[in-house]
C-alpha positions in Angstrom: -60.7 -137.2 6.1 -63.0 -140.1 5.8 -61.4 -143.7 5.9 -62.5 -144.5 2.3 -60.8 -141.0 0.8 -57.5 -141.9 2.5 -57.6 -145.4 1.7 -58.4 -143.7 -2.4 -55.7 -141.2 -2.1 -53.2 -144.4 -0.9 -54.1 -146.3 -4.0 -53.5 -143.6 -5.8 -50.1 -143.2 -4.8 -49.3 -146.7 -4.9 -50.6 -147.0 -8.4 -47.9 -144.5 -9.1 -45.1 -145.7 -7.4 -46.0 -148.8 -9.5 -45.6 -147.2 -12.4 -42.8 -145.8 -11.6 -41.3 -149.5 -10.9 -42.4 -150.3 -14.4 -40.8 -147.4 -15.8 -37.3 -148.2 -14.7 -37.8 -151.6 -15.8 -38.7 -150.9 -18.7 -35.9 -149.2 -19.0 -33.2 -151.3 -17.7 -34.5 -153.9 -19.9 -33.6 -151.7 -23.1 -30.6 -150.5 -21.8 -29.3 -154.3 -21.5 -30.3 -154.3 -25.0 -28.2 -150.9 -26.2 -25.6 -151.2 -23.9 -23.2 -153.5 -26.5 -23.9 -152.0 -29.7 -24.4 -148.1 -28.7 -23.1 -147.9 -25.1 -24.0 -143.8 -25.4 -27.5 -144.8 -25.7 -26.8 -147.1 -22.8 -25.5 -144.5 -21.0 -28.6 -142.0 -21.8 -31.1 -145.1 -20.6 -28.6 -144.7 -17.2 -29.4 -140.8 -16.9 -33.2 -141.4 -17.1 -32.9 -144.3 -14.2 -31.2 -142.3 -12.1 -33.9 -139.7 -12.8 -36.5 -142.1 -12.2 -34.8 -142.9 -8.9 -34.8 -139.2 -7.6 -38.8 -139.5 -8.2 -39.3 -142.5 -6.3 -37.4 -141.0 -3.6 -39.2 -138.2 -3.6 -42.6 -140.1 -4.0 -41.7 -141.9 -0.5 -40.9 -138.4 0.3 -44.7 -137.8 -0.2 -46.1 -140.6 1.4 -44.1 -140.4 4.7 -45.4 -136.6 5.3 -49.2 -137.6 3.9 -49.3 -140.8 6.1 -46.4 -141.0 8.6 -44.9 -144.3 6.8 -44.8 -146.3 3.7 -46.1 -149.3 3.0 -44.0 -152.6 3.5 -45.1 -153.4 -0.1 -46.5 -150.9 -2.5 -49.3 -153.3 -3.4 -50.6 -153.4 0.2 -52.4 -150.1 -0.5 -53.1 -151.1 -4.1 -56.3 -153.3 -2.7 
C-alpha cells in the first residue's frame, strides 16, 4: 500500500475516533445537565456512554490489527 493511502486511511480513522470523543462529551455534558431533575434520563445518557465506550474499544481494536499500534494521541495521524 502506498505511504500516502496508509497515511489517508490513518486520518480517516483518527477523524473517527475524534468523533467519537466528541460524542461522549457531548453526552456527558447533557447528562450533568439531566442527572438532578430526571436521573432516568441520566441514567439512559449512561447506557449510550458505555456504548460509545465499547466502540472506541473496538475502534483501537481496528487500528492495532490495521497498523500494529495506536497512536500516542489521536491527532498525531489527523495531520
Amino acid at each position: 500500500m502506498p505511504k500516502t493511502q496508509r497515511l489517508q486511511l490513518k486520518r480517516q480513522w483518527a477523524q473517527g475516533k475524534n468523533d467519537m470523543e466528541k460524542a461522549a462529551q457531548e453526552v456527558l455534558r447533557l447528562q450533568k445537565v439531566f442527572e438532578v431533575a430526571h436521573p432516568e434520563y441520566a441514567q439512559l445518557a449512561d447506557y449510550v456512554l458505555t456504548g460509545l465506550f465499547m466502540c472506541m474499544e473496538g475502534w483501537d481494536g481496528f487500528a492495532k490489527h490495521a497498523w500494529g499500534r495506536l497512536p500516542k494521541n489521536t491527532l498525531d495521524w489527523m495531520a
